[in-house]
C-alpha positions in Angstrom: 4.9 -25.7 20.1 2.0 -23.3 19.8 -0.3 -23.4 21.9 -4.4 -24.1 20.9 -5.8 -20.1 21.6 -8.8 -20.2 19.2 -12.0 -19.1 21.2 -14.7 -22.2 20.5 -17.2 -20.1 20.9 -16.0 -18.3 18.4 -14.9 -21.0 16.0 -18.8 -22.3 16.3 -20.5 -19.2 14.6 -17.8 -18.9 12.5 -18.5 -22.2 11.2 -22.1 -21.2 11.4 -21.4 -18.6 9.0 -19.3 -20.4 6.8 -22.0 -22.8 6.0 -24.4 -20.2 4.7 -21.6 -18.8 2.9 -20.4 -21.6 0.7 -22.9 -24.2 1.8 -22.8 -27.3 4.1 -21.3 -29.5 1.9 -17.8 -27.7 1.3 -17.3 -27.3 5.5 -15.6 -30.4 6.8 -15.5 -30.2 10.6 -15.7 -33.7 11.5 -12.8 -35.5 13.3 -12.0 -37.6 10.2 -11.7 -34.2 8.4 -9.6 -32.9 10.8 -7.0 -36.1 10.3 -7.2 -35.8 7.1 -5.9 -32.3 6.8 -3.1 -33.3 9.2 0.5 -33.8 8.3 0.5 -37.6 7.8 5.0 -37.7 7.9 4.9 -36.1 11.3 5.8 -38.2 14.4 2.8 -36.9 16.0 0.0 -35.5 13.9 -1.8 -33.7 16.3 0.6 -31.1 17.0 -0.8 -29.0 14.0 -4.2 -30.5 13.6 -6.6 -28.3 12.0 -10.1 -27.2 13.3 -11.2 -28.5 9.8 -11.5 -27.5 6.5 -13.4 -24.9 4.1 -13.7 -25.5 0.7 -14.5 -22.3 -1.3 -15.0 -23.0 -5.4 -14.8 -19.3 -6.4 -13.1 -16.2 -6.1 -15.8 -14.5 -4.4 -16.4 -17.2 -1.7 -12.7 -16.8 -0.7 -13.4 -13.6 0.0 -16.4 -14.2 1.9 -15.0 -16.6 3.9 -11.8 -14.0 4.7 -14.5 -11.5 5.4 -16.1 -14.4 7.6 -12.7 -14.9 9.7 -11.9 -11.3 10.3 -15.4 -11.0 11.8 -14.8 -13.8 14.2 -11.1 -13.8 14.5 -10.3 -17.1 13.2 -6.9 -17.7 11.4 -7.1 -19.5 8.5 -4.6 -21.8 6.4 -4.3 -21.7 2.8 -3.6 -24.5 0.7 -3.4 -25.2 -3.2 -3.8 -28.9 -2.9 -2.3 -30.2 0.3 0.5 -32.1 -1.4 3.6 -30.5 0.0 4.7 -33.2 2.1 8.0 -33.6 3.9 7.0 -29.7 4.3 3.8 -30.4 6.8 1.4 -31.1 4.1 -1.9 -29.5 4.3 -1.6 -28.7 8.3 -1.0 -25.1 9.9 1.6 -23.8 12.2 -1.0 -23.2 14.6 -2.9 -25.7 15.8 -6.9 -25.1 15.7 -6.6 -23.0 12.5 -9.2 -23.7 9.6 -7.4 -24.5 6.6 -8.4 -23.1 3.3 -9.1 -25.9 0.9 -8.7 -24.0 -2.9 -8.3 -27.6 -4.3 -11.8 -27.1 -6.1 -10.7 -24.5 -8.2 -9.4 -25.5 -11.0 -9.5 -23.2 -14.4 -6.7 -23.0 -17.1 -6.4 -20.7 -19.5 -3.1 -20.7 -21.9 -1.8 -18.4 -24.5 -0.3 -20.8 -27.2 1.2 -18.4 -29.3 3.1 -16.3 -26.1 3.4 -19.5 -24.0 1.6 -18.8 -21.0 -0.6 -20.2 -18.8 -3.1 -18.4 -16.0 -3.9 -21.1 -13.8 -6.0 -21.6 -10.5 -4.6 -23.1 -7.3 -6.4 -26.6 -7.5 -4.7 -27.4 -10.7 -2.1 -30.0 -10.3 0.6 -30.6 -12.7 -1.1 -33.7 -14.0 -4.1 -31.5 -14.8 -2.0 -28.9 -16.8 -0.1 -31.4 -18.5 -3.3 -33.4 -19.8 -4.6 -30.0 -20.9 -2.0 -29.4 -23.1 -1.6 -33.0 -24.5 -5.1 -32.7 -25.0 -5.0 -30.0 -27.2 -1.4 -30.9 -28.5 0.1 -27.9 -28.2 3.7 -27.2 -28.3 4.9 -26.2 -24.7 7.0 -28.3 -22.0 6.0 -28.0 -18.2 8.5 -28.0 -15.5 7.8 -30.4 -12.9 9.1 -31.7 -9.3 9.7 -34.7 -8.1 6.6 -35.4 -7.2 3.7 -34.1 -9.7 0.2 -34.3 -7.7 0.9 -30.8 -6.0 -0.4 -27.5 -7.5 1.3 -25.8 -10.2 0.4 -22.9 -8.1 1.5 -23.9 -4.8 4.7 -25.5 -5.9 5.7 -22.2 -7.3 4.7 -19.8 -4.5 6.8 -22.0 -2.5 9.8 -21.9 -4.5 10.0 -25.2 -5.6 11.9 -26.5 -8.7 12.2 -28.8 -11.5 14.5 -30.0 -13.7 14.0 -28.1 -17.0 15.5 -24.7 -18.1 12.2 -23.9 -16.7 12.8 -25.4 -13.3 13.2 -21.9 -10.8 9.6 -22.1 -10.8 9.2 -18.9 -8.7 11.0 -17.0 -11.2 8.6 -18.0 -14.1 5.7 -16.1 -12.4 4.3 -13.1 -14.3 1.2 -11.5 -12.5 -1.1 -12.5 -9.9 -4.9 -12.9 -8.7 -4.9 -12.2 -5.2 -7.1 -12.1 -2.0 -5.9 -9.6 0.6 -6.3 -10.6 4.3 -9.0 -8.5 4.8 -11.0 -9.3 1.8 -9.9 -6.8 -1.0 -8.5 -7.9 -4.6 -5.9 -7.2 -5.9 -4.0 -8.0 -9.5 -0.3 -7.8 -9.9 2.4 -6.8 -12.9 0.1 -5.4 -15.6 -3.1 -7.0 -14.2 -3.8 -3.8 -12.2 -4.7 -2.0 -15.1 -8.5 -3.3 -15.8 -8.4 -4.5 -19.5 -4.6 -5.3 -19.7 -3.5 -7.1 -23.1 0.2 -8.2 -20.8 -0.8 -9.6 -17.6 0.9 -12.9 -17.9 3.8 -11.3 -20.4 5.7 -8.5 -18.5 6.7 -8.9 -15.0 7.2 -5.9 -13.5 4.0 -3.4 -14.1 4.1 -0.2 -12.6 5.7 0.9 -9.6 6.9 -1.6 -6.9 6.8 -5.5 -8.1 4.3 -7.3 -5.6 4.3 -11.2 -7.2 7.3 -12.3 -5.0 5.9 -10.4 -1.7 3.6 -13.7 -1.8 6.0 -16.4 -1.9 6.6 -18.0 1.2 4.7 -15.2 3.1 1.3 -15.0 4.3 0.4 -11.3 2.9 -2.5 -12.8 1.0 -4.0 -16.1 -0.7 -3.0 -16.5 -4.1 -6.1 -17.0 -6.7 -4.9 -17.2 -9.8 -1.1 -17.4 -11.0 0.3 -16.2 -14.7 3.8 -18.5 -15.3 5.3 -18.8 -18.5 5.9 -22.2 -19.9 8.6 -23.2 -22.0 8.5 -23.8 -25.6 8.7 -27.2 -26.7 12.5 -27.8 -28.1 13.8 -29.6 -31.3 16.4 -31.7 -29.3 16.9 -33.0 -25.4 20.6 -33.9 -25.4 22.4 -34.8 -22.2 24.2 -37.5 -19.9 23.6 -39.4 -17.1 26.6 -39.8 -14.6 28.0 -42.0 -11.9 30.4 -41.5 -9.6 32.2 -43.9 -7.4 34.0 -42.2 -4.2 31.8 -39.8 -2.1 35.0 -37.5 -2.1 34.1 -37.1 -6.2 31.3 -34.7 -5.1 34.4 -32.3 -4.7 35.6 -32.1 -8.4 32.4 -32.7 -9.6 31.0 -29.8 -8.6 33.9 -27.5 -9.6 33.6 -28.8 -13.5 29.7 -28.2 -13.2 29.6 -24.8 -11.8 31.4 -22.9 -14.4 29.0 -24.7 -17.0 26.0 -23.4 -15.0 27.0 -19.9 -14.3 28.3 -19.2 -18.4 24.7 -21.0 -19.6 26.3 -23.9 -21.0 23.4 -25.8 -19.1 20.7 -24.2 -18.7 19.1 -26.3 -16.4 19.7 -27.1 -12.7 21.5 -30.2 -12.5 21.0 -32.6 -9.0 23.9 -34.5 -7.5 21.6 -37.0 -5.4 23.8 -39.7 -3.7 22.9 -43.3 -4.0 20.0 -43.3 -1.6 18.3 -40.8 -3.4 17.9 -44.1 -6.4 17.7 -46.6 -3.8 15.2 -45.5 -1.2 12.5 -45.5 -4.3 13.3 -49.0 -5.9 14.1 -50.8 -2.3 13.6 -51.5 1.4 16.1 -51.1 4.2 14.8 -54.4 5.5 16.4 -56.3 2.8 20.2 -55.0 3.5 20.1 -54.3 6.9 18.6 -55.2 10.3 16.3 -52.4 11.7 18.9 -51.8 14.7 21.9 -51.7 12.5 23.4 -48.8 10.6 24.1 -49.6 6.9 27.6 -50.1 6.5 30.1 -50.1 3.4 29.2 -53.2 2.7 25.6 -52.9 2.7 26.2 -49.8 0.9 28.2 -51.5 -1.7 25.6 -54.2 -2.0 23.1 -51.7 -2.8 25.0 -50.0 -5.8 26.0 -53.4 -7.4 22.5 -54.7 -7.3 21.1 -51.6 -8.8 24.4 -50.3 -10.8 24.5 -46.9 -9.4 27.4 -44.9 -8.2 28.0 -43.1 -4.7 26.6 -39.6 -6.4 24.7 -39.4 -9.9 24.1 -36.7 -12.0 22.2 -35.9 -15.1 22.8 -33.2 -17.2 20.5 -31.7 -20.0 20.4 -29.4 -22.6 17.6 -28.0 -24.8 16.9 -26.5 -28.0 18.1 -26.8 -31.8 19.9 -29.9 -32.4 23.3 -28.8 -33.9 23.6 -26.6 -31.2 22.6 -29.3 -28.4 25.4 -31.6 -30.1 28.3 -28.4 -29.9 27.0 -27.8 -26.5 27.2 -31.5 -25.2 30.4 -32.0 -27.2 31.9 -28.9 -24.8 30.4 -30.7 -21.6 32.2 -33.9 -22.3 34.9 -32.3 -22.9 35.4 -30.8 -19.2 34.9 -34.2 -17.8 37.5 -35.5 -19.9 40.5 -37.3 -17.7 38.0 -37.0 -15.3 37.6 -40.2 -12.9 33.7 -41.0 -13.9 32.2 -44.1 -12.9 30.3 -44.0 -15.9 29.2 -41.3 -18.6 26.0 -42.3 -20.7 24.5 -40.3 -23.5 20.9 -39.0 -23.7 19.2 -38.2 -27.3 15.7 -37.2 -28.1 15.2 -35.3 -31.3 11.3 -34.2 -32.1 9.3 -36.8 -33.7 11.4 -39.4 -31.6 9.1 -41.3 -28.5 8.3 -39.0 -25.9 10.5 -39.4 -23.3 8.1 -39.6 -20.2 10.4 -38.2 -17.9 10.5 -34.8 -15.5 13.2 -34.0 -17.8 11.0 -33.1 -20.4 8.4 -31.8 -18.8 6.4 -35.1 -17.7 4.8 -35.2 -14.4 5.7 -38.3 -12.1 5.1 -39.4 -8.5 7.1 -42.3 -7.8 9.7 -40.6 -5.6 7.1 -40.2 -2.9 8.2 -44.1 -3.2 11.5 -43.0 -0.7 8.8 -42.7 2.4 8.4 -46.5 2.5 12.0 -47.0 2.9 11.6 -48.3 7.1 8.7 -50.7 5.1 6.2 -49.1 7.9 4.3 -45.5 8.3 7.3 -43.7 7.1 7.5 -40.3 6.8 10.5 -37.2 5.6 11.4 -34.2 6.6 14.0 -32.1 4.6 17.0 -29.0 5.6 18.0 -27.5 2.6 21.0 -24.9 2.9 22.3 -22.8 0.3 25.7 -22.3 -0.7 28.1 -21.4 -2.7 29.0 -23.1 -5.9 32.4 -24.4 -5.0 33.5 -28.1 -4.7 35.4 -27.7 -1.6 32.3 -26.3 0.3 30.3 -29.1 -1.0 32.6 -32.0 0.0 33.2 -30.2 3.5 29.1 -29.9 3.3 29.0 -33.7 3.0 31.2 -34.5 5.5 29.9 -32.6 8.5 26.3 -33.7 7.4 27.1 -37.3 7.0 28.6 -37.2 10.2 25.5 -35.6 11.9 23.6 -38.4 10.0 25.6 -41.3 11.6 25.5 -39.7 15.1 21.5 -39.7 15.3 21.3 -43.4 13.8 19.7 -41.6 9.7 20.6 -43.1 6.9 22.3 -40.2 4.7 20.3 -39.0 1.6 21.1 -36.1 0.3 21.9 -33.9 -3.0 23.1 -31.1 -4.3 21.4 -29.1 -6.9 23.3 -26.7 -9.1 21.8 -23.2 -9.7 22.9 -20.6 -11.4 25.0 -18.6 -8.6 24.3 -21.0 -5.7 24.1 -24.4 -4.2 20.9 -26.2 -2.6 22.4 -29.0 -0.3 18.7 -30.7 0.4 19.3 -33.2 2.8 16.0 -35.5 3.1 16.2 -36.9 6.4 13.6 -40.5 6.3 12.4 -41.8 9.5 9.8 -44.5 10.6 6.9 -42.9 12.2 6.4 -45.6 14.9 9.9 -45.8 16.0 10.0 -43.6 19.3 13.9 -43.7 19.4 13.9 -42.7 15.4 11.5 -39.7 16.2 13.4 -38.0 18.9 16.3 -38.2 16.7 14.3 -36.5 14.2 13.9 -33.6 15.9 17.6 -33.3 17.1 19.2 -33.7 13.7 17.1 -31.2 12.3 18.3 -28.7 15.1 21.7 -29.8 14.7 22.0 -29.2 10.9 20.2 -25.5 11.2 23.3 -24.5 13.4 25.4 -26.3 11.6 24.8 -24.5 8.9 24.3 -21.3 10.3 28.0 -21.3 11.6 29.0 -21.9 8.1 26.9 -19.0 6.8 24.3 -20.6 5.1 20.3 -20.3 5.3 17.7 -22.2 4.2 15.3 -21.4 1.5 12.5 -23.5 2.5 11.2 -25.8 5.5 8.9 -27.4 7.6 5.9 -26.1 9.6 7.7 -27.4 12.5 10.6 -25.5 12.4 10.1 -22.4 10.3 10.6 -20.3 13.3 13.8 -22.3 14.3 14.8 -21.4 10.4 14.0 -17.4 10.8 16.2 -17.0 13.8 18.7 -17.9 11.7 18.5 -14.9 9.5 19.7 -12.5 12.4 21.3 -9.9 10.9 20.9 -6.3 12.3 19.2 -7.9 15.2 16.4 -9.6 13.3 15.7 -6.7 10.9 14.2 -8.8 7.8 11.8 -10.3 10.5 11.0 -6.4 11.4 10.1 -5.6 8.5 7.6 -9.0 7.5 5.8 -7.9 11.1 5.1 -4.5 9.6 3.9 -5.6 6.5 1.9 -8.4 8.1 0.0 -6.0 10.9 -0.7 -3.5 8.4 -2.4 -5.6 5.7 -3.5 -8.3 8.7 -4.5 -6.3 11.5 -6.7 -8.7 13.1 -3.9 -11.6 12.2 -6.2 -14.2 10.8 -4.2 -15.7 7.6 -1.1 -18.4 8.2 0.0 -17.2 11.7 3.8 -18.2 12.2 4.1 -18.8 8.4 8.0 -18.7 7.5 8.0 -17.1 11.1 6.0 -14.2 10.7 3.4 -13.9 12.9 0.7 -10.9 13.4 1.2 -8.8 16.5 -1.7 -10.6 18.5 0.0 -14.4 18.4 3.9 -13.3 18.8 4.0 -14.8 22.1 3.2 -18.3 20.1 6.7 -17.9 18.4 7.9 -21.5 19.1 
């Protein structure tokens, strides 16, 4: 791990300075503070335990505090809202690091008749989705899994939902952003001062800077266009079981094709019996904490709750009659298919809203799967990519499950269906006061990244514990990609003080950390 090389000294008057800058109140330096801006699913928390916290409400204090760090060589952490666990939650890759709190700002503004929103970090999808409700106006979010996260954070780190909408990076048009040294800087058409197209045409002028941002630490993110998605006349769809774990197979070969011609327009999520399970149940009542859960147990689990091995739903969006051809050509490739079970979805405008991440709906209850050991649980998740063919996806399975039963994890997995690729996300749940368990941890997360990597595929996000296990992965040309993030990083970061080691880029004066 990184080793703790921040100068107190130094850290003192920077706080010192901080203070003055955006007063007392927003500078959290005490040890509860410094827990509380920890990753609360690690095994051990202090690992990556911050210095503390800043607070900044405006644009202008982010860049005084930027201004603030470079003085006194402090590295700070940015953070929207802190909510990306299973990912290290609000904590930095390096230990010591102040993090960046821009959970206070919180401004919205939408175009209704163009469907787009500019938003700032702090707002959460709950907040835009009450904003809109509010004002009943007639656009759909896209939301994860779990909602309490920023609408700007989620995005910048790639994450999806389950909409048409749901490659949230890819709905991103123009951006607000904080350099590392303190400039500003607007993306897309929001370089030109009194732009009328900011949030409405992607590219600009010259090179396109708004994905340069996700994943990276080139500069802290301000305020984000996105474009939402126009609410439809008709949500039409199924919901589908499967029985064998083999079916996974077949499954995804009578998807893919749907996805890649834009029959579905959405990205539909194979998630295997746990993924319903570990949400609506404890381990404790199917299993003793020493044993492995068996077929039986397994069995017991889908009677009880009527699921099958995988489950799928499928969605499509827009005017009625042609939802109804649409679904009509879906069923239609599952026939003489062996499906568990096939139910129909319908919701038609003016029907009950359907209160579900499938139309847009923000929820939380999957964060439910971390009290699956009925203790301090905690998740951390490998996600590789792939291709969109059944027989990688069943060979997938089987070498993960496999990994799975040799460290003693319960297998939970899925496999969500893009439109040229495969995410296999494989959550692995542990308990956090299980010393045996936690070793493990560590050792099925290595095994999976080379794993994968002998298969050829890479993952597209990870934890702050690995993310420079993850970069060595991406090797071609001896490391060339990472080359090339050091020289962007050391010329807009000289004095390395924003994210060190994020997504395994670190500036040239901390390379030695490189875990």
């Amino acid at each position: 791990m990184q080793p703790q090389t921040i100068d107190p000294a130094m850290l003192a008057r920077a706080i010192s300075a901080l203070r003055a800058a955006i007063g007392e109140k927003n500078v959290f330096t005490a040890e509860d503070d410094k827990v509380a801006y920890s990753d609360h699913y690690a095994p051990d928390e202090s690992v990556h335990r911050p210095s503390g916290g800043l607070a900044p409400a405006t644009v202008d204090e982010v860049r005084a505090v930027v201004r603030i760090a470079n003085e006194f060589r402090i590295p700070l952490w940015p953070i929207s809202r802190g909510k990306n666990f299973g990912y290290g939650g609000p904590a930095p890759v390096l230990k010591g690091s102040l993090v960046l709190d821009l959970s206070r700002m919180k401004r919205i503004e939408i175009d209704e008749e163009n469907g787009t929103v500019l938003v700032e970090p702090g707002v959460s999808f709950f907040d835009l989705y009450d904003f809109i409700q509010a004002r009943k106006l007639p656009l759909w979010l896209s939301v994860p899994g779990n909602s309490w996260g920023s609408v700007v954070g989620n995005a910048l780190d790639r994450g999806v939902g389950y909409t048409p909408y749901g490659d949230h990076a890819a709905r991103i048009c123009g951006l607000e952003v904080v350099l590392p040294e303190g400039d500003l800087v607007r993306t897309g058409m929001g370089a030109m001062g009194n732009s009328k197209s900011w949030q409405l045409y992607k590219p600009g002028f010259g090179p396109s800077w708004d994905t340069m941002f996700c994943q990276s630490n080139f500069g802290i993110v301000t305020k984000m266009g996105l474009w939402l998605m126009p609410e439809p006349e008709s949500v039409l769809g199924f919901d589908i079981e499967f029985d064998k774990p083999e079916d996974i197979g077949w499954a995804v070969d009578v998807l893919a094709p749907l996805r890649r011609d834009g029959v579905i327009q959405q990205s539909p999520s194979f998630g295997n019996w746990m993924r319903s399970a570990a949400v609506m149940t404890r381990r404790e009542q199917w299993a003793k904490p020493d044993q492995m859960l068996d077929e039986k147990a397994i069995s017991a689990i889908r009677k009880h709750f009527n699921i099958g091995w995988w489950s799928v739903q499928i969605r499509t969006y827009g005017p009625l009659e042609i939802n109804e051809a649409t679904n009509r050509h879906v069923q239609k490739a599952f026939n003489g298919k062996k499906v568990l079970a096939m139910k129909p979805s319908r919701w038609v405008k003016g029907d009950k809203p359907l209160g579900s991440p499938v139309s847009g709906t923000p929820i939380s209850f999957p964060l439910a799967n971390a009290n699956w050991f009925s203790g301090r649980g905690g998740h951390v998740s490998y996600s590789p990519v792939l291709p969109p063919r059944g027989d990688l996806a069943l060979k997938q399975f089987q070498r993960t499950k496999a990994l799975y039963d040799r460290y003693g994890m319960d297998y939970h997995a899925s496999f969500s269906m893009g439109e040229r690729s495969m995410t296999n996300v494989n959550q692995v749940l542990f308990d956090r006061d299980n010393p045996v368990m936690a070793a493990n941890l560590d050792r099925i997360f290595r095994a999976l990244v080379v794993d994968a990597k002998e298969q050829g595929y890479g993952e597209y996000r990870t934890h702050i514990d690995y993310m420079d296990v993850v970069a060595e992965t991406f090797d071609f040309n001896q490391h060339a990609l990472r080359r090339l993030n050091e020289k962007v990083k050391d010329a807009l970061d000289p004095r390395g003080i924003l994210a060190p080691g994020k997504s395994g880029i670190w500036p040239a004066g901390r390379r030695g950390a490189r875990a």
